[in-house]
Structures are given as C-alpha cells and as structure tokens.
Phi, psi and omega in degrees: 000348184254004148281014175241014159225161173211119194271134161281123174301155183263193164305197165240353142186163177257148193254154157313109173127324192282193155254121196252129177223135173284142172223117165215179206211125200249097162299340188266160175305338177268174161271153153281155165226121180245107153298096152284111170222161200270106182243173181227141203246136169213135218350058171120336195239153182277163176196168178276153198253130178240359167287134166297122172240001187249115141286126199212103275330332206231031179227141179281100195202152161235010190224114175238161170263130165273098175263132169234119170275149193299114168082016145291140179244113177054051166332146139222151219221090113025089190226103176281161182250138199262187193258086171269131166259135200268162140271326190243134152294321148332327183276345209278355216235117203229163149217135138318090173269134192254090190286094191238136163166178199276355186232198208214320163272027172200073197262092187232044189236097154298167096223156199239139185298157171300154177305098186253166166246134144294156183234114174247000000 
C-alpha cells in the first residue's frame, strides 16, 4: 500500500492563526482510508494530543477519517490552527500519525508526518 498512496510532508513550523495543509494521492484502483491524529512529544515521548487545536473550517477536531477513491489525485485538506497558547515552548512539538488502510475497521498501515512547531 505504500506505493499506492502519497502524503506530502507538512511544514516545520507554524504560526497560530496559520494553516496546515494535506495533499494526498492513491494511485491504485481500490479506495483508501486514513485516520488522521494529532501527537505531541513530552519529554522525549509521543502521546496523542486531545485538546483540539484545527478547525475544518467551522468544526473543531484533531482526528479526521479521509476516504481517497481510487486513482484520486492530490486530494486536498485544510486544517486551520485556532488560537491556543503554550506556556513551554517544549508543547510546541507536534506530528501527524496517519492510520491507513483499505477498510475502514481495519486501518493497518502507520505512518507519521515530520516533526513540525507551533510558534506563539
């Protein structure tokens, strides 16, 4: 399966207020399903992040599901950053884990975005 989808890394860091945007693309003939979540790194280690901080556009959410139909191309997806403030620069350190797979219960391909910062 991962030579039939392809995620664009996102950026490495971001201002509040700013936008995060997905672009993917399935070359094969069946659909994909992608379970987007949100981790956050705490002292070295990752964890799923559950405060919302992306709006998609008027819905609050860190975790979206994605159907990419077969041989859709450079699908794209909008994720605003709304304005929350860290006190430690350390919370600022984010990733995307991406939960891939061909059924919808049965999501069985990880992969994770590059390491990006918020800037407050």
């Amino acid at each position: 399966m991962k030579e039939c989808l392809k995620i664009d890394s996102v950026q490495t860091i971001y201002d509040i207020g700013s936008s995060v945007s997905f672009h993917f693309s399935n070359n094969s003939e069946g659909d994909i399903y992608i379970s987007i979540s949100l981790e956050k790194r705490v002292d070295g280690r990752w964890f799923i992040f559950a405060q919302d901080i992306f709006h998609v556009p008027n819905t609050y959410k860190v975790q979206n599901v994605i159907v990419l139909k077969g041989r859709e191309v450079n699908r794209k997806e909008e994720w605003g950053i709304k304005g929350v403030k860290y006190k430690k620069k350390s919370e600022n350190v984010y990733r995307f884990k991406y939960n891939i797979g061909r059924k919808l219960n049965k999501l069985s391909y990880i992969e994770y975005s590059n390491i990006f910062h918020i800037k407050n």
